[in-house]
DRENFIVEX-341177 format. One record per residue (C-alpha): x, y, z; residue in three letters; residue number from 1. Coordinates in pm, 1 decimal. Layout:
<pts>
PT        c1        c2        c3   aa    i
PT         X         Y         Z  ALA  NUM
...
</pts>
This chain:
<pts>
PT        c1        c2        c3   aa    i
PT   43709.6    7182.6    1065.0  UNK    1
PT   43408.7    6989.1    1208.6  UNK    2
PT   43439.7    6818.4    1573.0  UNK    3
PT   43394.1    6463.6    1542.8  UNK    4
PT   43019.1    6387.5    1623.0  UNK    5
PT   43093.8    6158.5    1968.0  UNK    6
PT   43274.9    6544.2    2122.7  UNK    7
PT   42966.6    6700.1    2139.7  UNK    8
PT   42851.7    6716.1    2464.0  UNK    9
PT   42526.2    6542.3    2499.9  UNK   10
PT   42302.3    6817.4    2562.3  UNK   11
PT   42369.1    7009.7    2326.9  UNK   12
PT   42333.2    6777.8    2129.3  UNK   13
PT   41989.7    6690.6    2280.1  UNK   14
PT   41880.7    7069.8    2256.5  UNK   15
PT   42006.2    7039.5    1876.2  UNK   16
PT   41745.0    6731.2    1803.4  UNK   17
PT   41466.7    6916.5    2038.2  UNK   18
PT   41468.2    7262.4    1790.4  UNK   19
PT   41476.2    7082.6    1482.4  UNK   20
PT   41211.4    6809.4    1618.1  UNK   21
PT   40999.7    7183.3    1698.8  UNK   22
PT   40819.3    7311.6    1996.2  UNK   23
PT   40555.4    7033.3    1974.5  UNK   24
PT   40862.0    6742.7    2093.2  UNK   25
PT   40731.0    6683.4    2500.5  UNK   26
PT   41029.2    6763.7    2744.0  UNK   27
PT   41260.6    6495.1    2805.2  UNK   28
PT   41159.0    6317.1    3174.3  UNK   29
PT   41383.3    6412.3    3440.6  UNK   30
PT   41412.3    6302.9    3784.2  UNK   31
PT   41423.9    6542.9    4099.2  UNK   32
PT   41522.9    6483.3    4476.5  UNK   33
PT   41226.6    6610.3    4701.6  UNK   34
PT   41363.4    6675.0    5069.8  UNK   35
PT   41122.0    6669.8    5309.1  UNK   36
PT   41299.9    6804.4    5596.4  UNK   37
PT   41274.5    7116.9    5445.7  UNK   38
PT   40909.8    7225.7    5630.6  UNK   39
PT   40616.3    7338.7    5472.3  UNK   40
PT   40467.9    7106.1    5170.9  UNK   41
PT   40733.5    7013.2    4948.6  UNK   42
PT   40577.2    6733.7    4792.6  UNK   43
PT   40316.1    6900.1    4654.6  UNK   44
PT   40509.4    7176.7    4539.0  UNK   45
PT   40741.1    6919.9    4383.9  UNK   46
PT   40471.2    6737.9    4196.3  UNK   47
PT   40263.1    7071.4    4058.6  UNK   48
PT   40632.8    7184.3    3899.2  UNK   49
PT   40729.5    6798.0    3753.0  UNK   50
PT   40665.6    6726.3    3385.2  UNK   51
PT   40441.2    6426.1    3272.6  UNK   52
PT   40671.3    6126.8    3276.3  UNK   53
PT   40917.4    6293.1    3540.2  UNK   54
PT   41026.2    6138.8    3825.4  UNK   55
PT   41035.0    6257.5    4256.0  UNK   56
PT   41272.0    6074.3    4496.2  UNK   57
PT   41152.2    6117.7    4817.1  UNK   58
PT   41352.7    6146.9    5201.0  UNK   59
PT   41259.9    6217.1    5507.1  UNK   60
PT   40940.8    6323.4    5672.7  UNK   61
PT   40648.0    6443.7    5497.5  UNK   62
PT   40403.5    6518.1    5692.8  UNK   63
PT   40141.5    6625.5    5420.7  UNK   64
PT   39855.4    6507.7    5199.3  UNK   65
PT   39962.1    6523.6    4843.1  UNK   66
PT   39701.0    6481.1    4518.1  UNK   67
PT   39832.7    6411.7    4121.8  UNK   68
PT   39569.3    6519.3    3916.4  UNK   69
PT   39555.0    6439.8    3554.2  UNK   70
PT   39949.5    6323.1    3513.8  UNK   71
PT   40212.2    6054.5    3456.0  UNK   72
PT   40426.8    6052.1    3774.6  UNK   73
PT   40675.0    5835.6    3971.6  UNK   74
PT   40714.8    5864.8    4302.7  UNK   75
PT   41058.8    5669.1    4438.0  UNK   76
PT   41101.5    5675.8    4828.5  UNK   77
PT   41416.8    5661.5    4935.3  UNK   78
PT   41527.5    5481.2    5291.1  UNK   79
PT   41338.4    5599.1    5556.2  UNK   80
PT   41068.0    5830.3    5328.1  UNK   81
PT   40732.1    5847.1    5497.1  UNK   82
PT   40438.4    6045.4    5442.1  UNK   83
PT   40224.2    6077.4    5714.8  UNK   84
PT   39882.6    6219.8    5786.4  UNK   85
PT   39859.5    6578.0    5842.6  UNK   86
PT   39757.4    6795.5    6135.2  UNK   87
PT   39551.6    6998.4    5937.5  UNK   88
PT   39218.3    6964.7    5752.0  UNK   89
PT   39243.6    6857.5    5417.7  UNK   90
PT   38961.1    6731.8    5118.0  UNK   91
PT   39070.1    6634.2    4780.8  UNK   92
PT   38763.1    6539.9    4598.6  UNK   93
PT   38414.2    6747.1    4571.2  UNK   94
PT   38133.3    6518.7    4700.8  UNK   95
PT   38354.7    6273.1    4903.8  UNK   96
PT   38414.7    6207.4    5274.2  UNK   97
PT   38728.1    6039.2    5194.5  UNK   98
PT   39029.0    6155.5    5335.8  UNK   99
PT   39383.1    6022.4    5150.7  UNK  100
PT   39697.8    6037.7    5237.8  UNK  101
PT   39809.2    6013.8    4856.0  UNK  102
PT   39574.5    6016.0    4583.2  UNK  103
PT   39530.7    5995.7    4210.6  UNK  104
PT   39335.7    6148.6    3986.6  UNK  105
PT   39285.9    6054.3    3626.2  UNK  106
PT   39684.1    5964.8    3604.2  UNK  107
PT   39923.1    5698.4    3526.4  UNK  108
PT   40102.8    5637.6    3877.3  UNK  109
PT   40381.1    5463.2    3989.4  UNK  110
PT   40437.5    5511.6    4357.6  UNK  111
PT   40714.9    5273.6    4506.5  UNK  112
PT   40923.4    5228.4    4838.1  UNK  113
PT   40696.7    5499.9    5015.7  UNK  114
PT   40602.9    5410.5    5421.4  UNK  115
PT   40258.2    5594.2    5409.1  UNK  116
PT   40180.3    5629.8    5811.9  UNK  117
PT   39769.6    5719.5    5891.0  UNK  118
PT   39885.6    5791.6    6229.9  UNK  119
PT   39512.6    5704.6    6332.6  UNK  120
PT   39371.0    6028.6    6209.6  UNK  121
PT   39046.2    5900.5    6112.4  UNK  122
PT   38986.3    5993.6    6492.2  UNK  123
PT   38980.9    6375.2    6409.4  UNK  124
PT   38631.9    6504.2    6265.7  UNK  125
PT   38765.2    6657.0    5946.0  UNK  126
PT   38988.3    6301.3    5823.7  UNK  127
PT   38689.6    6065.6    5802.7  UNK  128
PT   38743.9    5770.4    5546.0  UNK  129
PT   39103.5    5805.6    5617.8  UNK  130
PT   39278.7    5597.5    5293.4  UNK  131
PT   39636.8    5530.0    5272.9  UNK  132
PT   39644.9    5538.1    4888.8  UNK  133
PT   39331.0    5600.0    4690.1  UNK  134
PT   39339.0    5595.2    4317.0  UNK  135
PT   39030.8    5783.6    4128.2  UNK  136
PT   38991.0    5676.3    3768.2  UNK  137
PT   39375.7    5635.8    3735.8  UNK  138
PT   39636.9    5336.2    3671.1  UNK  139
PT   39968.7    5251.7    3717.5  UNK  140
PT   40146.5    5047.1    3987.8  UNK  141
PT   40176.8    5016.4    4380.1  UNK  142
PT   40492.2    4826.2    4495.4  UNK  143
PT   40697.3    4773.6    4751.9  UNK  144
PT   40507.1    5047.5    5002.2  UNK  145
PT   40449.1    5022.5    5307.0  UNK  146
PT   40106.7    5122.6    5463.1  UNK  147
PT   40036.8    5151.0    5871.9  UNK  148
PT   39810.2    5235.6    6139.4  UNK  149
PT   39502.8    5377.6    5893.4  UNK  150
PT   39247.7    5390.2    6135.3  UNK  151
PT   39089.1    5541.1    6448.1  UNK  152
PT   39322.7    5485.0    6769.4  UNK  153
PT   38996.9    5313.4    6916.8  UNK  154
PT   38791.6    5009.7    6763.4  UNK  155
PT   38507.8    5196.1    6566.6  UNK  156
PT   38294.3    5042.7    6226.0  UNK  157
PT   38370.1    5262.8    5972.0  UNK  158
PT   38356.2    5092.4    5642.5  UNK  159
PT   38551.2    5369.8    5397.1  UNK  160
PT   38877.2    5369.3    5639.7  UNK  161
PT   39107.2    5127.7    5402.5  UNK  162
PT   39492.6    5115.8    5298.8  UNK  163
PT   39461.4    5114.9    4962.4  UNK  164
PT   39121.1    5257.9    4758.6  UNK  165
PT   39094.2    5197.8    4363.4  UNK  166
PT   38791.1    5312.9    4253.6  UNK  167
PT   38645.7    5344.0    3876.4  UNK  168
PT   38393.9    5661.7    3956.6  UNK  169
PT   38341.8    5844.6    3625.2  UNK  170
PT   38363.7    5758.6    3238.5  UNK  171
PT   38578.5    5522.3    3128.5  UNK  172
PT   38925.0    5628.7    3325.1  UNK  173
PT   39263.4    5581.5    3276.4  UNK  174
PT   39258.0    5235.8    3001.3  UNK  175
PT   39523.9    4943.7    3127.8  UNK  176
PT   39655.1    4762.6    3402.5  UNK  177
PT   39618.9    4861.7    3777.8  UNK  178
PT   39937.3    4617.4    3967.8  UNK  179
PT   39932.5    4606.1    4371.5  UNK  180
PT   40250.5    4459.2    4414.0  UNK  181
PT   40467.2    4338.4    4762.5  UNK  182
PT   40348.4    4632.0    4989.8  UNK  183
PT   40288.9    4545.2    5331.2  UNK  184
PT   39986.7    4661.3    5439.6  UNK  185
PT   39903.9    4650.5    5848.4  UNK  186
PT   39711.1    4784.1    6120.4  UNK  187
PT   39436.1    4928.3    5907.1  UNK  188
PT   39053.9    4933.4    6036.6  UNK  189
PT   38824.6    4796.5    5748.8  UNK  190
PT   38980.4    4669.0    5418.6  UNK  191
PT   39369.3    4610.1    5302.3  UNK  192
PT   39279.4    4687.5    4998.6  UNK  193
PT   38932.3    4830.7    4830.7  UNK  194
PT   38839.6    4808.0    4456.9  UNK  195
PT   38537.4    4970.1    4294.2  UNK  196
PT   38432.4    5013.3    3975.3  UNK  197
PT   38058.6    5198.4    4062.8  UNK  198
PT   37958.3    5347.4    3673.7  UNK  199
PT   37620.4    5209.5    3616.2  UNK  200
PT   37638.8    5286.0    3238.2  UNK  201
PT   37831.7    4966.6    3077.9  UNK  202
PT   37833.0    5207.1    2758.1  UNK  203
PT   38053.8    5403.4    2905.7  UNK  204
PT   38265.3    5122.2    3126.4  UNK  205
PT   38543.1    4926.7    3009.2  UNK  206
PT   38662.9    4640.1    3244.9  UNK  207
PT   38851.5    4785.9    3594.1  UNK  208
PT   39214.5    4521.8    3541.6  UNK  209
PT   39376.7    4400.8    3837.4  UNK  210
PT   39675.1    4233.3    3954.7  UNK  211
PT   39733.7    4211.0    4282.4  UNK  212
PT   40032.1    3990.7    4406.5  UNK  213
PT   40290.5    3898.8    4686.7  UNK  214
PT   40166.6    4169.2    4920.4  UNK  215
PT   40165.6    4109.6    5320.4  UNK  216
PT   39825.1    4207.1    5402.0  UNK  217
PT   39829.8    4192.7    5841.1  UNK  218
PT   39493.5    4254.7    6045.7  UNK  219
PT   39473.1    4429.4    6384.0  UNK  220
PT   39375.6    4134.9    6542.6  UNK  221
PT   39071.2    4034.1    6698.1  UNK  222
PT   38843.4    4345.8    6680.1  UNK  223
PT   38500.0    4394.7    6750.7  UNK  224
PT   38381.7    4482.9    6361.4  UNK  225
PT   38478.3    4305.7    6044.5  UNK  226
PT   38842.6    4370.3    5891.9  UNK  227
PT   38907.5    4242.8    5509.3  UNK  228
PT   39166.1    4202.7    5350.8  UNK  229
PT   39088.6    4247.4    4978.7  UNK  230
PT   38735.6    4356.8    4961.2  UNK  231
PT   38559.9    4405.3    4522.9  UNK  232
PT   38305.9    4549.6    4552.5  UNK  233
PT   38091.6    4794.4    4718.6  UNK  234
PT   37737.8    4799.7    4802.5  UNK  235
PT   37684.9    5101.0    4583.3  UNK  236
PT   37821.6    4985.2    4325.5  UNK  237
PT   37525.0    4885.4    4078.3  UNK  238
PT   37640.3    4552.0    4032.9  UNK  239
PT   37711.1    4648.2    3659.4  UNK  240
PT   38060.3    4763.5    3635.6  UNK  241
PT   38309.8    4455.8    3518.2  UNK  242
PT   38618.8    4408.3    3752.6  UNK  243
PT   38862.4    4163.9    3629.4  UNK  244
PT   39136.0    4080.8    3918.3  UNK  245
PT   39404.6    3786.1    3930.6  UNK  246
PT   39504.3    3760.5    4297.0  UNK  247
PT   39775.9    3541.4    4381.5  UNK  248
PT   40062.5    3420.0    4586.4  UNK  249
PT   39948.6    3738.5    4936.0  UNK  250
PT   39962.0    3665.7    5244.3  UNK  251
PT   39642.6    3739.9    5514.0  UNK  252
PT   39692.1    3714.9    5894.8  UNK  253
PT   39532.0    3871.3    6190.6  UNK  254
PT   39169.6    3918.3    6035.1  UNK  255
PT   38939.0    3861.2    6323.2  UNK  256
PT   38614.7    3963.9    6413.0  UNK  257
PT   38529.2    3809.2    6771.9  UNK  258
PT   38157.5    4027.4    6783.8  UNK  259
PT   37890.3    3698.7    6636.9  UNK  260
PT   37788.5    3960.8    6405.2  UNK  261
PT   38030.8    4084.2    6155.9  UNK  262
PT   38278.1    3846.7    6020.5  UNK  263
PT   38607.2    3949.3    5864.4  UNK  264
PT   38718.2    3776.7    5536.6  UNK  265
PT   39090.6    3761.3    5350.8  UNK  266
PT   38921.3    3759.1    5001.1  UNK  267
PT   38598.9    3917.3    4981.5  UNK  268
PT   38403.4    3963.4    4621.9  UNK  269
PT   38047.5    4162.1    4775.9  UNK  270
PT   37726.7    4037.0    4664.7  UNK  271
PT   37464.4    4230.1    4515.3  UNK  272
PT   37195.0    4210.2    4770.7  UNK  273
PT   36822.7    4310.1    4663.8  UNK  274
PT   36498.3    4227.5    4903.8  UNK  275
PT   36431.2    3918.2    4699.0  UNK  276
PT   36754.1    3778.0    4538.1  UNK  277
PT   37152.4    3796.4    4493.8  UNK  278
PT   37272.7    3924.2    4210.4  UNK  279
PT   37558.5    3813.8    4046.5  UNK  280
PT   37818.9    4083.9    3951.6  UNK  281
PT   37989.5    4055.2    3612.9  UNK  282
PT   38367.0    4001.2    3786.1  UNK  283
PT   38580.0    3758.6    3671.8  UNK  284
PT   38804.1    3679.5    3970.7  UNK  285
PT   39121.1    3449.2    4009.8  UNK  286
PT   39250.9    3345.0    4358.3  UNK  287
PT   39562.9    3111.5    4339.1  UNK  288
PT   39858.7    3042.1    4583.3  UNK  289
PT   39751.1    3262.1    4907.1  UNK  290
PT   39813.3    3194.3    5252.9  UNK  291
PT   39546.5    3269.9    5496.5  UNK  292
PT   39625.9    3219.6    5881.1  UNK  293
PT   39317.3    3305.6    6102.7  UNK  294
PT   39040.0    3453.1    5902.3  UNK  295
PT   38708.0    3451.4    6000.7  UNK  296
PT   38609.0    3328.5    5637.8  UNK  297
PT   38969.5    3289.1    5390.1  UNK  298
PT   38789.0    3305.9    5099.4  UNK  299
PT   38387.1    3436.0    5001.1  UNK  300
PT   38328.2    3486.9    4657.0  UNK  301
PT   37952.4    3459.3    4650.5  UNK  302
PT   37907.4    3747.6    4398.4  UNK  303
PT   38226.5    3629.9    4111.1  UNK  304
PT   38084.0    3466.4    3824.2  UNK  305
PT   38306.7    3319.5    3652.4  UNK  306
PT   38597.3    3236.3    3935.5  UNK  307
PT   38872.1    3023.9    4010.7  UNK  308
PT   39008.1    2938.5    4319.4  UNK  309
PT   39353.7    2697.4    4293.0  UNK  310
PT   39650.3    2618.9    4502.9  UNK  311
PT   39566.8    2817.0    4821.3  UNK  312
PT   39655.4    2772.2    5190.3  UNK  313
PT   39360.7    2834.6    5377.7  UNK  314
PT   39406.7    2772.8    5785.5  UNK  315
PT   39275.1    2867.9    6070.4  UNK  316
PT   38926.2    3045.2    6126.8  UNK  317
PT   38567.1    2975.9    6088.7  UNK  318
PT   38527.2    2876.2    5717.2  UNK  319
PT   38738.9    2801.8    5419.3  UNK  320
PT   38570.7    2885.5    5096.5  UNK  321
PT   38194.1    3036.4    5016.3  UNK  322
PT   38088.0    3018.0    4660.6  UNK  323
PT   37787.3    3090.1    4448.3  UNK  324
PT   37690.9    2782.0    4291.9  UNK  325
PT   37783.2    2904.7    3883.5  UNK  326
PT   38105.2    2869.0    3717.2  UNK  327
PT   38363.2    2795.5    3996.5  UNK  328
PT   38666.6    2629.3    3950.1  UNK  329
PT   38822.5    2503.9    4275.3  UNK  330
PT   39099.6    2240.9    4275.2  UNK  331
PT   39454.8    2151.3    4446.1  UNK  332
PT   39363.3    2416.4    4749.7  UNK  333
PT   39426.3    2259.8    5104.5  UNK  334
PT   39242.3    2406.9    5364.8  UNK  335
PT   39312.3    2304.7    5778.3  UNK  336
PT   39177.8    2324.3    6134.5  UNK  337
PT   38823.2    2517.4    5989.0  UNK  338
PT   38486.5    2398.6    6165.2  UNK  339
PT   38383.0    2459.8    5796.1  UNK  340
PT   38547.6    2380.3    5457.1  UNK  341
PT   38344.6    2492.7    5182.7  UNK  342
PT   38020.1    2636.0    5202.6  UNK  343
PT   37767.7    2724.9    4875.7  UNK  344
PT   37486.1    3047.9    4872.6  UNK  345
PT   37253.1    2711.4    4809.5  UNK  346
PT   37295.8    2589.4    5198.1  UNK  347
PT   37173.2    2230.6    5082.5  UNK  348
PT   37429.7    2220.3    4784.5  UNK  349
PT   37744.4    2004.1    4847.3  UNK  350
PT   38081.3    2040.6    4709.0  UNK  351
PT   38021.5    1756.6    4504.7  UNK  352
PT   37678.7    1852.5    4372.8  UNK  353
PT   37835.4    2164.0    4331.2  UNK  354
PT   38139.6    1974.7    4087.7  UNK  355
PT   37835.9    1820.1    3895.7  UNK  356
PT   37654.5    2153.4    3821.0  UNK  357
PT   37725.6    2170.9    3434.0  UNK  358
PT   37961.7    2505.3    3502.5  UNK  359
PT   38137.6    2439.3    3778.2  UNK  360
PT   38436.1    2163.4    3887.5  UNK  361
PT   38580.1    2124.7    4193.9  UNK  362
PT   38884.7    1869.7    4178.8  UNK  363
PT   39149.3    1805.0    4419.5  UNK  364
PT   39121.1    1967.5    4742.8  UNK  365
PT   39272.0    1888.4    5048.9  UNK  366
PT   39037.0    1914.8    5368.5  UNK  367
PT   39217.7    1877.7    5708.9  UNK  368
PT   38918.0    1858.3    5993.3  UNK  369
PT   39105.7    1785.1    6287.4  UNK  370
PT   39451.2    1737.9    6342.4  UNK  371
PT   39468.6    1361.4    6325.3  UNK  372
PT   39255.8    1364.4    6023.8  UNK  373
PT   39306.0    1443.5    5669.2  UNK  374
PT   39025.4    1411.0    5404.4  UNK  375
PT   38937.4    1496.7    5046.5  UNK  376
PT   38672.2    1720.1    4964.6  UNK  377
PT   38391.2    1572.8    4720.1  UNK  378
PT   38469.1    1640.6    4337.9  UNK  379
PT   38612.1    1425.4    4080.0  UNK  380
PT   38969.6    1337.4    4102.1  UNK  381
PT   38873.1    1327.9    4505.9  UNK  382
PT   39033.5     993.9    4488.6  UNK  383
PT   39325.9    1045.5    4259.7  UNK  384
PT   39677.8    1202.3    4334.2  UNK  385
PT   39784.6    1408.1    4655.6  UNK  386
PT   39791.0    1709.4    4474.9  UNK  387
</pts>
């Protein structure tokens, strides 16, 4: 007499399914507890055993650099779950000078409620370009980490030391949707958060997607060389590669740069600079709802093309908003205590000649220049509604 079906136990009935499905059927995903009081490197060991689509719960301590190469992965970390810089050497790509903490490599990541710690390493000789998180032609989603003290334990200028690295190197990459999502990133030395997408060859590039939202992006102060907070862009890039990004509703404090010379920024899109023009990059960039307290410049998207900037809090700092003059909409921000609101690459250009350009509106804005006195920045509906 046959058992009724719902007294089988479950894996067997599981195995059952997975010999008549065949050998081809993937493994089922499983998740596994990684302890990292145990000494030695048991993250890595954990991730070279895990199956694609399995995942590691991390505790404790882990005092390693770890690398996913080629694989879909979480990492969860529990309470308390750091990974810090090693003691030791390490390199994880051929060709680089980057050192990360935790990088990705052609996979499909998710990496949440990890403290990643750079314990200012990037003071040793062999952990240059000290990165937090760096992923390499990859995808997937960064939330709720939190990422501290990536940088040298003295000021320095080093311009590859960042929190958080994506970068779009080779062929077309992992397709789909890169999400940055409520970490809090602080006490890093150059950028919060760097995006490239460097291939030259728009044959072979699709566009590098972005959202990056809610995250807590904190300076180390006033410092002697520039600190960004969200910096697209590099100057290597070739100014070819599409980036498509929709940043919205972060928060940027402590960005600072007291030297004359370099200026720190919350929201930096890098121009293309040749000896006898700017070239605009193809990135489509969307800034709306951000808070920025104390930034050298809040906002500089002199290389986005098109762009819209809406509905942010800019305060604090040298200067508001810089825009190329093409395809820029700005309307309902409200900017405060700046000794300049909006500034355009074409230094004779005003906001409101910049409304009137046949691609571009600026509606809306709220300019506070001194703290008895609140005006409206040039641009049609100047006059209507508070916004």
């Amino acid at each position: 007499m046959l058992k009724p079906l719902h007294l089988v136990p479950t894996l067997r009935l599981l195995g059952l399914f997975a010999s008549i499905a065949g050998p081809g059927v993937p493994a089922l995903a499983r998740t596994h507890e990684v302890d990292c009081g145990s000494g030695g490197a048991p993250l890595q060991l954990a991730i070279d055993r895990a199956k694609d689509g399995d995942t590691l719960r991390v505790g404790g301590i882990c005092r390693e650099a770890v690398r996913i190469v080629n694989r879909k992965l979480t990492l969860v970390g529990t309470p308390g779950a750091t990974l810090e810089a090693p003691d030791y050497p390490w390199t994880t790509l051929p060709h680089s000078t980057l050192h990360p903490i935790l990088q990705a490599v052609g996979s499909n990541v998710r990496i949440e409620g990890l403290s990643i710690d750079g314990r200012n390493r990037a003071d040793d000789p062999w952990a240059t370009g000290l990165t937090g998180i760096q992923l390499i032609n990859s995808r997937g989603t960064l939330i709720r980490n939190r990422i501290v003290r990536i940088r040298h334990s003295e000021q320095r200028s080093d311009w590859e030391v960042s929190g958080i690295h994506i970068h779009r190197r080779t062929g077309p990459g992992k397709e789909g949707l890169i999400r940055i999502e409520e970490n809090l990133i602080e006490d890093f030395e150059s950028n919060g958060i760097f995006i490239q997408n460097s291939i030259s060859d728009l044959q072979k590039s699709s566009s590098l997607n972005l959202i990056i939202s809610n995250n807590r992006i904190r300076g180390s102060g006033a410092m002697i060389q520039n600190q960004n907070g969200i910096q697209i862009g590099g100057l290597q890039d070739g100014g070819s590669s599409p980036i498509d990004a929709r940043i919205e509703n972060n928060a940027f404090e402590g960005l600072f740069s007291y030297s004359g010379i370099w200026s720190s920024t919350a929201i930096y899109v890098t121009p293309l600079v040749l000896p006898d023009r700017i070239i605009l990059r193809p990135y489509t960039i969307e800034c709306d709802e951000n808070i920025v307290d104390s930034s050298n410049t809040a906002i500089s998207l002199t290389s986005a093309s098109p762009a819209r900037i809406t509905r942010n809090t800019l305060q604090g700092g040298d200067l508001g908003i810089w825009v190329h003059s093409t395809k820029i909409r700005m309307r309902g921000n409200r900017l405060s205590n700046l000794e300049t609101g909006v500034l355009t690459v074409d230094s004779d250009l005003s906001p409101d000649q910049l409304h009137h350009r046949s691609s571009s509106r600026v509606r809306q804005n709220l300019l506070r220049t001194s703290a008895n006195s609140l005006d409206r920045l040039p641009g049609r509906g100047a006059s209507g509604k508070t916004p």
